[in-house]
Backbone of each chain as ProteinMPNN parsed JSONL, in Angstrom:
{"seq_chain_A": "XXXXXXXXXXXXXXXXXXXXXXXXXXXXXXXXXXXXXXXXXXXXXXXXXXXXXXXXXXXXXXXXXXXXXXXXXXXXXXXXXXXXXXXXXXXXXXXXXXXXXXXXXXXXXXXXXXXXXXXXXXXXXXXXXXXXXXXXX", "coords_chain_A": {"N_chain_A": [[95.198, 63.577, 74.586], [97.886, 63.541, 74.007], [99.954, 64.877, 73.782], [102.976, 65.331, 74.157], [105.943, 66.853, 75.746], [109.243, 67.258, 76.642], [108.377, 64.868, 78.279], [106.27, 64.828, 79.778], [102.881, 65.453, 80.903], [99.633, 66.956, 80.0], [97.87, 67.542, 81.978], [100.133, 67.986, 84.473], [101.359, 70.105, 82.882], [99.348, 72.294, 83.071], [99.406, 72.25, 85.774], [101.872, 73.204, 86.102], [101.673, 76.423, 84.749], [99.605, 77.301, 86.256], [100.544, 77.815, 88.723], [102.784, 79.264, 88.223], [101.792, 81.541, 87.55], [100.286, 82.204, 89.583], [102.318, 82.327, 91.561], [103.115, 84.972, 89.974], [101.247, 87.11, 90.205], [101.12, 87.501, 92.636], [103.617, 88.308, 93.507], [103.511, 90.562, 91.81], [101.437, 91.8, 93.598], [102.853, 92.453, 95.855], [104.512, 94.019, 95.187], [104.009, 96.256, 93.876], [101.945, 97.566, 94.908], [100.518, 100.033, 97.413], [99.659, 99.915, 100.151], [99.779, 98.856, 103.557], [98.794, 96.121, 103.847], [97.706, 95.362, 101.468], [100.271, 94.645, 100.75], [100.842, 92.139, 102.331], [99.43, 90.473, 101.745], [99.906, 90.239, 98.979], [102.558, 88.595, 99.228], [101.24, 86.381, 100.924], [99.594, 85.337, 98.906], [102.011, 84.536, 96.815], [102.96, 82.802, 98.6], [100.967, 80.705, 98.439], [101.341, 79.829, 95.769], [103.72, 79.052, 95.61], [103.91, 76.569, 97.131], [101.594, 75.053, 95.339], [103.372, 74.595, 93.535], [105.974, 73.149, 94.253], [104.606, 70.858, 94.996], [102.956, 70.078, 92.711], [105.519, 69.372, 90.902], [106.644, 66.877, 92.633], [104.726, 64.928, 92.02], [103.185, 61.976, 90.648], [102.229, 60.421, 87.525], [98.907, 58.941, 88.184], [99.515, 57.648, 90.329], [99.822, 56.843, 93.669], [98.694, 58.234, 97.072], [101.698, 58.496, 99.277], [101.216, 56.815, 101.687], [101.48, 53.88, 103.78], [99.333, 51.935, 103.694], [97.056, 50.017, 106.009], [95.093, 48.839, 103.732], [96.45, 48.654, 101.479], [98.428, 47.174, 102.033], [97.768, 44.86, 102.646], [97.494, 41.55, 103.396], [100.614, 41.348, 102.815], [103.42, 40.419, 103.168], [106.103, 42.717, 104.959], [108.402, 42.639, 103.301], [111.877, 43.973, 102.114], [112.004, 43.741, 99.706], [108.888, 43.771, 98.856], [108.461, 46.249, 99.764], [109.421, 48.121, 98.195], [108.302, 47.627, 95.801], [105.998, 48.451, 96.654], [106.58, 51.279, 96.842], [106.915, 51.665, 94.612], [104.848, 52.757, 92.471], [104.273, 55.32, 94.043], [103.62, 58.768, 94.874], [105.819, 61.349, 95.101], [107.654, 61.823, 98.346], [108.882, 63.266, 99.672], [108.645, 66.433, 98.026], [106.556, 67.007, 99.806], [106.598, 66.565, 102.439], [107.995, 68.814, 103.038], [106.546, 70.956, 101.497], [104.375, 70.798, 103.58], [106.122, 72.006, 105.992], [106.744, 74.356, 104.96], [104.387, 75.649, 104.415], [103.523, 75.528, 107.309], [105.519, 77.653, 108.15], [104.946, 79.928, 106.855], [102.54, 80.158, 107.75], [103.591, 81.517, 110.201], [104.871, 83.314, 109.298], [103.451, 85.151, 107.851], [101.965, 86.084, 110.298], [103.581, 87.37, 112.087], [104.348, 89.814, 110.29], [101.941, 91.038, 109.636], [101.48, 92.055, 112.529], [103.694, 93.406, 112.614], [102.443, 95.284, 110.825], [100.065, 96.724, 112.502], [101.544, 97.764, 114.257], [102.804, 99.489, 112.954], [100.707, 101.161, 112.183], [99.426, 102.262, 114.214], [101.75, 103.727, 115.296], [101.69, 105.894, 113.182], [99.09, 106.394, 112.102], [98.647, 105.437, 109.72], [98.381, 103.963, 106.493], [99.677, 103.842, 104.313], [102.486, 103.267, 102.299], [103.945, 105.866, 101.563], [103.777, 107.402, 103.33], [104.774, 106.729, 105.01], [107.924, 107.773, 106.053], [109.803, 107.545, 107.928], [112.699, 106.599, 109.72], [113.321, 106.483, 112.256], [112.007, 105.525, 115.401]], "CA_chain_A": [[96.146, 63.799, 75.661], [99.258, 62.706, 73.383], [100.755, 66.166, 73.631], [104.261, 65.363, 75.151], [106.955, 67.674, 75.721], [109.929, 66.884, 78.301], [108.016, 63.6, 78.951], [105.207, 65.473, 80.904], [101.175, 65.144, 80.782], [98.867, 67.921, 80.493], [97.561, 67.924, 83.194], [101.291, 68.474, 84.686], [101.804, 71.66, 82.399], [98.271, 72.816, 83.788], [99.609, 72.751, 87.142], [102.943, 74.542, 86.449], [101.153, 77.063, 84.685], [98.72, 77.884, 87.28], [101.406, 77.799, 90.081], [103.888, 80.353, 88.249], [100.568, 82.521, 87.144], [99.547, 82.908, 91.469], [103.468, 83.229, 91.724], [103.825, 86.299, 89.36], [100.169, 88.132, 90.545], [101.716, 87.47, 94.163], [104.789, 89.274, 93.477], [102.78, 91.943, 91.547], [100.967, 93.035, 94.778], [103.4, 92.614, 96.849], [106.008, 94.513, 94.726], [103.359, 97.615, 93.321], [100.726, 98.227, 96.1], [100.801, 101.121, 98.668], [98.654, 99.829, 101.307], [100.477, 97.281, 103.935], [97.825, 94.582, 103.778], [97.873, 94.54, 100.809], [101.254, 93.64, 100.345], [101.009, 90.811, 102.787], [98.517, 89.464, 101.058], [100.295, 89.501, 98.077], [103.671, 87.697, 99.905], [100.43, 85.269, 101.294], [99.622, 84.531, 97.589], [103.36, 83.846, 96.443], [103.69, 81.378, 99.213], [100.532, 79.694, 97.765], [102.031, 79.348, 94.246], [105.102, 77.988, 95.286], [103.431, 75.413, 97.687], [101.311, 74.003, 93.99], [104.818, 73.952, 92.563], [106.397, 72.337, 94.911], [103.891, 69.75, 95.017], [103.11, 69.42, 91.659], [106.703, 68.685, 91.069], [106.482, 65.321, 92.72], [103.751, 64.322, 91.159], [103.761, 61.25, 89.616], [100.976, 60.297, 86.872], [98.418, 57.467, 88.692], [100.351, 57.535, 91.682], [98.865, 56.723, 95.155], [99.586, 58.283, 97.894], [102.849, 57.817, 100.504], [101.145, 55.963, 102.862], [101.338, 52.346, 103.833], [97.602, 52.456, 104.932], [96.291, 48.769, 105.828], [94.418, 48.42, 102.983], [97.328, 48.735, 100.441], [99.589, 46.083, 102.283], [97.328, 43.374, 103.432], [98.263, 39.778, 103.056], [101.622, 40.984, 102.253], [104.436, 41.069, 104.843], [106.984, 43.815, 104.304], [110.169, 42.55, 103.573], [112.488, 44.534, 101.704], [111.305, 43.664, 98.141], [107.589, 43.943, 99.262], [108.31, 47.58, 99.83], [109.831, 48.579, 97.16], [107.827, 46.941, 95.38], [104.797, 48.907, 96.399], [106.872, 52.413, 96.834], [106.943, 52.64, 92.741], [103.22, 53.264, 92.614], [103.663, 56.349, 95.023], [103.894, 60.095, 94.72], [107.114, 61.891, 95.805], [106.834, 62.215, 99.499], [109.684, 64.357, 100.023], [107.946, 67.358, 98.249], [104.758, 66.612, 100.502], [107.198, 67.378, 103.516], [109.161, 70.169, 102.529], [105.626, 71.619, 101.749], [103.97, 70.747, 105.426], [106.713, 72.512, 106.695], [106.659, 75.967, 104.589], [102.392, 76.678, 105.114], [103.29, 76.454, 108.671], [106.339, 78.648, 108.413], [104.233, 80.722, 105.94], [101.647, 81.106, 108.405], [104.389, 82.877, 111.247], [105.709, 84.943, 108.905], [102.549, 86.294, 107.993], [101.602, 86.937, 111.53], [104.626, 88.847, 112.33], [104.221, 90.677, 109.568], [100.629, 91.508, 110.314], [101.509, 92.357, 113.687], [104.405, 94.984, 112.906], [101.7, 96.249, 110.484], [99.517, 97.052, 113.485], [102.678, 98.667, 115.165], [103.375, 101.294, 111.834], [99.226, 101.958, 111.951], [99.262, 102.757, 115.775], [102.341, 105.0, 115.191], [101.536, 106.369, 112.19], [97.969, 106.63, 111.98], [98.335, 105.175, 108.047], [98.729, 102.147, 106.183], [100.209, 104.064, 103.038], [103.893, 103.348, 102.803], [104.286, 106.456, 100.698], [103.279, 108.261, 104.242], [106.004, 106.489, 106.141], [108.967, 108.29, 106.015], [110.711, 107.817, 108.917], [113.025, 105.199, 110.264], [113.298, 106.341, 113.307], [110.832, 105.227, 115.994]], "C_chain_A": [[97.524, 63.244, 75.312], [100.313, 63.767, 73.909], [102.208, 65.922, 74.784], [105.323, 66.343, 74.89], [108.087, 67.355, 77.237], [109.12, 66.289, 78.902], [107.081, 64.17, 80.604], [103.843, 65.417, 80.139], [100.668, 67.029, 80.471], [98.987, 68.855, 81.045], [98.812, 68.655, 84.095], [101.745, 69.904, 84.279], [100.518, 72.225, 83.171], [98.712, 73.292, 84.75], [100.79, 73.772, 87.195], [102.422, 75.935, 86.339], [100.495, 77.716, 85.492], [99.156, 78.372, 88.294], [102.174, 79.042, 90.035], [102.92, 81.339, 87.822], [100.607, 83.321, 88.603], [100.803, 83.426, 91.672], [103.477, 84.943, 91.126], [102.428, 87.595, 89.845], [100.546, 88.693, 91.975], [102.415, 88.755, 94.381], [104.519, 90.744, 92.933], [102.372, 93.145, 93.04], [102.037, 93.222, 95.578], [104.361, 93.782, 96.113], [105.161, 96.228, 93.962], [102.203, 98.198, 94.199], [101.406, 98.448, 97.081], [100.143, 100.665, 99.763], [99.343, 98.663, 102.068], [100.149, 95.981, 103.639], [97.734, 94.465, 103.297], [99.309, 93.85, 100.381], [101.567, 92.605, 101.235], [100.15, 90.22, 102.655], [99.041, 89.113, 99.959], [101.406, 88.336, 98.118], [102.229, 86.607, 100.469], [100.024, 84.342, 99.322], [100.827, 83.574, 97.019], [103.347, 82.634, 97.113], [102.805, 80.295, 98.881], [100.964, 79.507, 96.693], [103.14, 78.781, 94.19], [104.827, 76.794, 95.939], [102.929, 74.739, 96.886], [102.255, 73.924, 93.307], [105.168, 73.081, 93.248], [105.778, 70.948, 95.048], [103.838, 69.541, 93.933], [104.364, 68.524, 90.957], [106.798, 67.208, 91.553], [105.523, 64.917, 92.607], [104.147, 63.002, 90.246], [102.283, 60.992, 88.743], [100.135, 58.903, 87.796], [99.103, 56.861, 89.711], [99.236, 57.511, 93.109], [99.606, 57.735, 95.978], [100.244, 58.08, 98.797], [102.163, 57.505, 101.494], [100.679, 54.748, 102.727], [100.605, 52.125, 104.828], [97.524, 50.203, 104.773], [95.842, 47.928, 105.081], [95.044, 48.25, 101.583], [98.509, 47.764, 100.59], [99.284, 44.677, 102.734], [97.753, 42.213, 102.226], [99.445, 39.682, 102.512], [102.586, 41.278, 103.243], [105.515, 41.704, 104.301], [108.087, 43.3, 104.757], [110.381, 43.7, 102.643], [111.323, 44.842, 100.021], [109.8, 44.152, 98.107], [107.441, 45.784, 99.167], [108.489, 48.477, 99.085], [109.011, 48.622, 95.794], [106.414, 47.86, 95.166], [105.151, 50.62, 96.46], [107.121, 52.98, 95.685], [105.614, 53.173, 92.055], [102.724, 54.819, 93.422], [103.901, 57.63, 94.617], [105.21, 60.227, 95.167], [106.817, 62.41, 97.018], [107.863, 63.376, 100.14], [109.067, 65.876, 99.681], [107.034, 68.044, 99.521], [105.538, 67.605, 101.884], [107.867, 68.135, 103.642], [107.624, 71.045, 102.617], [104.946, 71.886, 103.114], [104.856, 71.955, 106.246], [106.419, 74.068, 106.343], [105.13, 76.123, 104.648], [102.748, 76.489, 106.725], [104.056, 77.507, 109.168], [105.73, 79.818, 107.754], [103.477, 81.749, 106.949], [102.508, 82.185, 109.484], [104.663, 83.679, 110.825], [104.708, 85.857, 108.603], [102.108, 86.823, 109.373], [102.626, 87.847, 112.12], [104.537, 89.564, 111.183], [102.698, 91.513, 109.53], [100.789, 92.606, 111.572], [102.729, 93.787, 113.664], [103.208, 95.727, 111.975], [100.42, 97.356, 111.004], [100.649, 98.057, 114.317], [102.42, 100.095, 114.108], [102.049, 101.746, 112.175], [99.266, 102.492, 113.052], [100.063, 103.874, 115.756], [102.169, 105.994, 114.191], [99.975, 107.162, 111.648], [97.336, 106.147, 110.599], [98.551, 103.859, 107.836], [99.598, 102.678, 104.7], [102.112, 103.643, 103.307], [104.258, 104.593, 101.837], [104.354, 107.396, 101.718], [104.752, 108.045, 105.563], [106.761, 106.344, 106.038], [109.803, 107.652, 106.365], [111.056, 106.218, 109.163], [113.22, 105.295, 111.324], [111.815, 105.99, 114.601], [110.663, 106.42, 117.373]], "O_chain_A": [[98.213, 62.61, 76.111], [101.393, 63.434, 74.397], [102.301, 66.313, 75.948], [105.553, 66.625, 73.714], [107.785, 67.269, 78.428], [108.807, 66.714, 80.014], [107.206, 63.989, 81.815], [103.768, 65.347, 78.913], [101.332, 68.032, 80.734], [99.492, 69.977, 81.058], [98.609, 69.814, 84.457], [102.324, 70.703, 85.014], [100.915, 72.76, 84.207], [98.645, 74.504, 84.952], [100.868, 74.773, 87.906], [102.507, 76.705, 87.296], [100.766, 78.917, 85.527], [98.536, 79.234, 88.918], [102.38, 79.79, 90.991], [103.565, 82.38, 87.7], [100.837, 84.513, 88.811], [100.908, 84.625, 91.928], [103.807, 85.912, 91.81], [102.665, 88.802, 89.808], [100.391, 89.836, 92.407], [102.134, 89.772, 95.015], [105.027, 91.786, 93.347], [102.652, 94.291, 93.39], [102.131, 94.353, 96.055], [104.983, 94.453, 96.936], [105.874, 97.17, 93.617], [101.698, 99.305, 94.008], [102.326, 97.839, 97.626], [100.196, 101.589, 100.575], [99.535, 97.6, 101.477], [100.848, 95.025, 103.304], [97.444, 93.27, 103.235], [99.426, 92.766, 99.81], [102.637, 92.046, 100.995], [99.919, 89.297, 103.436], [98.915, 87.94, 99.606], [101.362, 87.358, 97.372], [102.675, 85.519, 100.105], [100.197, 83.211, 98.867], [100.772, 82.362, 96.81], [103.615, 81.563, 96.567], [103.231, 79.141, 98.886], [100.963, 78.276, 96.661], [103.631, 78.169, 93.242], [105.411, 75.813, 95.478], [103.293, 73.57, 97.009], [102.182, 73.173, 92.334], [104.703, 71.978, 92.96], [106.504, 69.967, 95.208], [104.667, 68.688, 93.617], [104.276, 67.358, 90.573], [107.058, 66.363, 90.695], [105.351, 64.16, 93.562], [105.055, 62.923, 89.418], [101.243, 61.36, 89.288], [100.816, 57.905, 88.034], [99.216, 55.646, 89.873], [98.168, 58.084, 93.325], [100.768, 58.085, 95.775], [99.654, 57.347, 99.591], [102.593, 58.058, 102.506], [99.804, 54.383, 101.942], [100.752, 52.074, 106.049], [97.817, 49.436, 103.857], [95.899, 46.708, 105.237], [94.391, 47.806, 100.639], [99.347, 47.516, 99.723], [100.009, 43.735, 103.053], [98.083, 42.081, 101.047], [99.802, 38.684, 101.886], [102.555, 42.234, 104.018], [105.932, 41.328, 103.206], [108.65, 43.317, 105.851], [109.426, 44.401, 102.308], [110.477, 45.618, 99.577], [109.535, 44.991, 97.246], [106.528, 46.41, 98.629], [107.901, 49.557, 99.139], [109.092, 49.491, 94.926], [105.83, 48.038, 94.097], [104.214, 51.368, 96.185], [107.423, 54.152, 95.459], [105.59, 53.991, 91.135], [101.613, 55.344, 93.495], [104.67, 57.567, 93.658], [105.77, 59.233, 95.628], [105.957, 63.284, 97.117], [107.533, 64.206, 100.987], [108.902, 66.634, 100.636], [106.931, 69.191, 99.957], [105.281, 68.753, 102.246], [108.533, 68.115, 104.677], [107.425, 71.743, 103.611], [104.952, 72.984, 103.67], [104.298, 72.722, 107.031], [105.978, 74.878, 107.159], [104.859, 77.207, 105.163], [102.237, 77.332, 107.463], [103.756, 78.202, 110.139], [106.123, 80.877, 108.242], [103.488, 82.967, 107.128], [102.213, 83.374, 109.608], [104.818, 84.771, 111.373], [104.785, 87.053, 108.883], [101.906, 88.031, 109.495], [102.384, 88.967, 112.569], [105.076, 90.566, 111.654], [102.681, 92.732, 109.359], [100.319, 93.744, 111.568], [102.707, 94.795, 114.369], [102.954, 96.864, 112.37], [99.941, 98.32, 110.406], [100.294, 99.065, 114.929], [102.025, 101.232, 114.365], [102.082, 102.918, 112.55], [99.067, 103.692, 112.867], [99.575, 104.962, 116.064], [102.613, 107.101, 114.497], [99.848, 108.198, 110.997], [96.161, 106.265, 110.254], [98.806, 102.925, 108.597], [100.144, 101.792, 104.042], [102.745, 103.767, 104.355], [105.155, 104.199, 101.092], [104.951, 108.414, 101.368], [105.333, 108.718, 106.414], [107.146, 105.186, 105.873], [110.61, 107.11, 105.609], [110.41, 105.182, 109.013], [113.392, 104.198, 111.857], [110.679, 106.383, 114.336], [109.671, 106.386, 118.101]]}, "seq_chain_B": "XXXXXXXXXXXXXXXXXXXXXXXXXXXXXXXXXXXXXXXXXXXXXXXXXXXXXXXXXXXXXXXXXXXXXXXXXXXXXXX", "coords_chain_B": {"N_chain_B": [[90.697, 79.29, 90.346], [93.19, 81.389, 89.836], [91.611, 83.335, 88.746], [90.298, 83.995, 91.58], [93.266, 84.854, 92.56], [93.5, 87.241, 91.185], [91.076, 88.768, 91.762], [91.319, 89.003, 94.67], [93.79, 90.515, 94.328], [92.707, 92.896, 92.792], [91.005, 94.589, 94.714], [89.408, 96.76, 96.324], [88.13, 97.263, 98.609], [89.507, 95.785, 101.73], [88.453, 93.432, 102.916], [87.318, 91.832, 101.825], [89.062, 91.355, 99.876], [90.59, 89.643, 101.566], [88.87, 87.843, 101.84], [88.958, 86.868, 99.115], [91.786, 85.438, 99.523], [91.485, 83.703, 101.612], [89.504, 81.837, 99.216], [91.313, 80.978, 98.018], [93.175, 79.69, 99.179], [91.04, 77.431, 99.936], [90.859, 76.728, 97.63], [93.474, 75.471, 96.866], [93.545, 73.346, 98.738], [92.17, 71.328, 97.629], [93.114, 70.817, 95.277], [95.451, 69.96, 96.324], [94.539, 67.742, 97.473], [93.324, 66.034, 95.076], [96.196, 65.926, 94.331], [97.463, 63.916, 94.71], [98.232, 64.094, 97.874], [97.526, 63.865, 101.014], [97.296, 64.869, 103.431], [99.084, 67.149, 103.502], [96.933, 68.831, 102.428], [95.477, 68.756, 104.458], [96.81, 70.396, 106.051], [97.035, 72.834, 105.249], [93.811, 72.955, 104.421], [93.446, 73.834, 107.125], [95.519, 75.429, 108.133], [95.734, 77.672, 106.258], [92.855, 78.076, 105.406], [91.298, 78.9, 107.706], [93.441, 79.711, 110.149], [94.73, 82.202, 108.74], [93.045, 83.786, 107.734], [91.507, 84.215, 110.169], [93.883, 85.883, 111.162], [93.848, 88.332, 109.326], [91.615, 89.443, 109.569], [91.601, 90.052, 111.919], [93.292, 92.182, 111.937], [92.739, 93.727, 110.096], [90.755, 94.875, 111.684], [91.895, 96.164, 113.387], [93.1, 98.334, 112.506], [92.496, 99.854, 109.261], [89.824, 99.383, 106.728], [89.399, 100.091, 104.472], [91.362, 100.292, 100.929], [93.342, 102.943, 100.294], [93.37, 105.364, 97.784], [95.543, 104.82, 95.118], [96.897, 106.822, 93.552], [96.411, 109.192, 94.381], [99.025, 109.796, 95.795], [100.427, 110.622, 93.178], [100.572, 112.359, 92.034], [102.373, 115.725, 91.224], [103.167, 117.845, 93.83], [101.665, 120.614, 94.423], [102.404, 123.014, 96.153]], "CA_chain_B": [[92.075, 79.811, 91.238], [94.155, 82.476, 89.314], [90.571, 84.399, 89.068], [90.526, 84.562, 92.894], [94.153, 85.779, 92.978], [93.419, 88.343, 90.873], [90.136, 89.358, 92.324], [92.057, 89.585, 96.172], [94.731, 91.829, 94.057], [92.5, 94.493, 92.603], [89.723, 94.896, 95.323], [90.12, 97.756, 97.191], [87.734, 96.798, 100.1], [90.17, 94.91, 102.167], [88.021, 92.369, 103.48], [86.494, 91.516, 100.393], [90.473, 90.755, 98.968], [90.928, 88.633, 102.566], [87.995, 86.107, 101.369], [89.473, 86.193, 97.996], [92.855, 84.711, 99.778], [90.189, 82.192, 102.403], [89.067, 80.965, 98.984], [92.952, 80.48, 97.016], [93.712, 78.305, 99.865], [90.219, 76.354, 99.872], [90.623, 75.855, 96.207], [94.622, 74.697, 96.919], [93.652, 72.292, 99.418], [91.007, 70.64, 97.027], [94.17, 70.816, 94.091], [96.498, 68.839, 97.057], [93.746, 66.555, 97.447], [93.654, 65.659, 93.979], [97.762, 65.5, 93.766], [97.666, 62.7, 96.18], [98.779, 64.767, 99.289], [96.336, 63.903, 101.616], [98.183, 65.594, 104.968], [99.172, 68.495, 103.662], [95.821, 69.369, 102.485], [94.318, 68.926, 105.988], [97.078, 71.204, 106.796], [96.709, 73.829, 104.144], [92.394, 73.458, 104.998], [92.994, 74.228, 108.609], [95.839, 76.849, 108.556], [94.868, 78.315, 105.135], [91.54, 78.982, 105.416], [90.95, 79.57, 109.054], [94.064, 81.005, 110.907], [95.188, 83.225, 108.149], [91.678, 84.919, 107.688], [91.562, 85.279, 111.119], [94.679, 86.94, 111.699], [93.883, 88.917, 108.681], [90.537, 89.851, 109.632], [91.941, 91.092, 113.332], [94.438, 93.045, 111.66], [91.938, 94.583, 109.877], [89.754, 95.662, 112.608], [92.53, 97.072, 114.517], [93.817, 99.424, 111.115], [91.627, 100.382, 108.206], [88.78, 98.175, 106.163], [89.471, 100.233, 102.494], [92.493, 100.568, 100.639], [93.455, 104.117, 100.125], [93.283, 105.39, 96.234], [96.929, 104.862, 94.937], [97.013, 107.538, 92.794], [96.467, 110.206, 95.178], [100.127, 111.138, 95.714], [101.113, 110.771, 92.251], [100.443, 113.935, 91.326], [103.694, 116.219, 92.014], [102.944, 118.672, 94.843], [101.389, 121.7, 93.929], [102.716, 123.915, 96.834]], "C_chain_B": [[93.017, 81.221, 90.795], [93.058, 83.647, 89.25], [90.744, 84.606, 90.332], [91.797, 85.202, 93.271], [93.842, 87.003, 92.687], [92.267, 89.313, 91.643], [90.706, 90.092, 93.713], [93.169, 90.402, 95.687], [94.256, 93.247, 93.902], [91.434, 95.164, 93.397], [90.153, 95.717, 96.185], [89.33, 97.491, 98.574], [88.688, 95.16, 100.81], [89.714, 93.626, 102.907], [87.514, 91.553, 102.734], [88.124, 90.709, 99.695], [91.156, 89.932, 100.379], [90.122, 87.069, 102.111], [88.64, 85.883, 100.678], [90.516, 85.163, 98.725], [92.04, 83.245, 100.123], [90.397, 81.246, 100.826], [89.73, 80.151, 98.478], [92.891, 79.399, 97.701], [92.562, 76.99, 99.706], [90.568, 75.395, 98.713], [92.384, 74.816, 96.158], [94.565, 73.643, 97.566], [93.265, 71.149, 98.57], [91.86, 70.204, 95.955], [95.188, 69.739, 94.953], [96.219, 67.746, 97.009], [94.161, 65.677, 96.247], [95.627, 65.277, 93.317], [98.259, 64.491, 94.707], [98.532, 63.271, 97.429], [98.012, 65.078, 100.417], [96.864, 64.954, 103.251], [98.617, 66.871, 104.705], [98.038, 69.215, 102.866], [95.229, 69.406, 103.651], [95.095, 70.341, 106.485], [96.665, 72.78, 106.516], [95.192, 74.704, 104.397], [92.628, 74.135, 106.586], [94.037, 75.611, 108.99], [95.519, 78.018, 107.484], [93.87, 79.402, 105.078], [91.114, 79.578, 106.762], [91.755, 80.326, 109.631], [94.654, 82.352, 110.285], [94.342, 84.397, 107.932], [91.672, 85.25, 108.804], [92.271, 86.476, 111.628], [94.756, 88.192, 111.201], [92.395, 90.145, 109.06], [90.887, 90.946, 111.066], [93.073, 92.517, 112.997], [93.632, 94.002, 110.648], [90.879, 95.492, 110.822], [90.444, 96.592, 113.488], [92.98, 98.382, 113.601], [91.843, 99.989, 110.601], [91.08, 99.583, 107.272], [88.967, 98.68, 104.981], [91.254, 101.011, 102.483], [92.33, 102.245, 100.288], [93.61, 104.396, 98.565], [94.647, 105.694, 96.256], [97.212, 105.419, 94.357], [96.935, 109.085, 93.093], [97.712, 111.225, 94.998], [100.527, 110.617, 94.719], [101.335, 111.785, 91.715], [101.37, 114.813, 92.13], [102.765, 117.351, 92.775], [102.516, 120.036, 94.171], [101.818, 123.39, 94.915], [104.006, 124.273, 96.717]], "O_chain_B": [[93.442, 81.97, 91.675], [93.38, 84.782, 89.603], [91.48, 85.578, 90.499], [91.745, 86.043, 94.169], [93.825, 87.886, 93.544], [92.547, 90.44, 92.052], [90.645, 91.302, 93.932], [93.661, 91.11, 96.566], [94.723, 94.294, 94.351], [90.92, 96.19, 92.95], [91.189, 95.516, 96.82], [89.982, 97.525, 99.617], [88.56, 93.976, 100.501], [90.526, 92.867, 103.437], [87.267, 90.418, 103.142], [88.127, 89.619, 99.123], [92.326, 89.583, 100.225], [90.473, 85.89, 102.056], [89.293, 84.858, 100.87], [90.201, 83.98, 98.592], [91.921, 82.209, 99.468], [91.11, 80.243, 100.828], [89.415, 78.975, 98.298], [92.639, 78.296, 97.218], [92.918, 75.842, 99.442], [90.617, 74.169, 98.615], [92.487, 73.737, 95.576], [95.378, 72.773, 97.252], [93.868, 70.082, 98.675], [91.499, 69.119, 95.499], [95.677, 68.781, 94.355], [96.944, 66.801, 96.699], [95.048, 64.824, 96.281], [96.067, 64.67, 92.341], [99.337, 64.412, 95.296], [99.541, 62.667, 97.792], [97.801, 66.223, 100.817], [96.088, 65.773, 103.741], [98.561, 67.722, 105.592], [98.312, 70.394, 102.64], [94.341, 70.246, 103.798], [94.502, 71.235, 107.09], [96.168, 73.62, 107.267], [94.986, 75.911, 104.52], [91.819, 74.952, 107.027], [93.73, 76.535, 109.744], [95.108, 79.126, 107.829], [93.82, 80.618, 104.89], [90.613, 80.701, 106.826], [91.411, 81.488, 109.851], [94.988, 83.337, 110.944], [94.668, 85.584, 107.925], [91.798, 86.459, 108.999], [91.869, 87.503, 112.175], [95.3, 89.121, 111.798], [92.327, 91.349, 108.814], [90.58, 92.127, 111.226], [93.44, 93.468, 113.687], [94.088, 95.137, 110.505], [90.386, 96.589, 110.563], [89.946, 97.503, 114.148], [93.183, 99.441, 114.195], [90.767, 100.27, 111.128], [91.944, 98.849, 106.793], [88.751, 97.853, 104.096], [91.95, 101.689, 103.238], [91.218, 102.709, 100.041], [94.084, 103.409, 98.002], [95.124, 106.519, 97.035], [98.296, 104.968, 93.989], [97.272, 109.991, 92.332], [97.822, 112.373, 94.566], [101.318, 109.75, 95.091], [102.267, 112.058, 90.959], [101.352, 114.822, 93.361], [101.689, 117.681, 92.274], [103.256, 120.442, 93.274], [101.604, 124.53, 94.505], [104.45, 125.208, 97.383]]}, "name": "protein", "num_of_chains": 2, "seq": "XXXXXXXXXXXXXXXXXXXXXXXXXXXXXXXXXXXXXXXXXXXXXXXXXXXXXXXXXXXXXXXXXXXXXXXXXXXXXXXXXXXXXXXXXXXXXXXXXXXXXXXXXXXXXXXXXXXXXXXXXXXXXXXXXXXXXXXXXXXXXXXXXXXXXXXXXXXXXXXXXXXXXXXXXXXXXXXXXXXXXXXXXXXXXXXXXXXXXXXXXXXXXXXXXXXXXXXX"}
């Protein structure tokens, strides 16, 4: 596990890898399939591949994580130094919440997008977009 | 993980390429876990795998359960 490049692990390339892999299959469906559902399944993939980037990204190697649980601060009283002290041991928590936020924005957008895809099928009778012409309603 | 994307890309029974998604997210939560992100794996397990299949699954029942063969209209018009 010597293999360094731009002062990264592995394991670390593993994860980019894997992340911009789900990214580019994502963008595949979404960007070459006729059928609605499937292309909001493939826009549902993308947003998982950028959520293991995003996270992987603050990753640190042997890192705990951001929380100052009970059992990680006893018998020590948090002054300044104390905190600091134990916040170099931690993951990046900013990712963490940037992520939290986009899977739940993820999930609305897929449901409106679901939900006009129920509108085109009702008017349309199809799911092809090769079938639906029209922009007028 | 990148097997299950692919699998939910080329499956033409659409319910069959909804699990695949269910299982992306299971297996992402289990990958958060492991990247010390304990909170946004709970979130990931609970909207992930459950409300996205569902909404996916209702949105299937109200449409069509197989993808249509995409190769159909490729062929220029013969009339």
């Amino acid at each position: 596990m010597e293999f360094k490049l731009f002062d990264l692990s592995i394991v670390e390339y593993a994860f980019f890898v894997t992340s911009v892999l789900i990214i580019l299959i994502g963008l595949y469906a979404a960007l070459v399939k006729k059928t609605l559902i499937k292309i909001v399944i493939g826009l549902s993939i993308l947003d998982a591949g950028i959520n293991l980037l995003l996270i992987s990204i603050g990753y640190l190697k042997a890192g705990t994580a951001p929380i100052f649980s009970p059992a990680l601060v006893k018998n020590m009283p948090l002054t300044l130094e104390n905190i600091k002290k134990l916040s170099e041991g931690m993951v990046d928590p900013v990712p963490q919440a940037l992520v939290l936020t986009a899977i739940v924005i993820g999930f609305g957008v897929t449901a409106v997008a679901l939900s006009l895809v129920i509108r085109l099928y009702r008017h349309h009778h199809t799911l092809n977009i090769d079938e639906i012409k029209n922009l007028k309603w | 993980m990148t097997g299950a994307a692919v699998y939910s890309v080329v499956q033409r029974d659409l319910l069959y390429a909804v699990i695949g998604t269910g299982v992306i997210s299971l297996i992402l939560s289990i990958l958060f876990l492991f990247l010390q992100a304990p909170d946004v794996a709970l979130t990931e397990a609970a909207i992930g795998v459950a409300l996205t299949t569902i909404i996916f699954i209702i949105t299937i029942r109200n449409t069509v359960r197989y993808e249509e063969d995409s190769n159909r209209h490729s062929k220029p018009a013969s009339k």
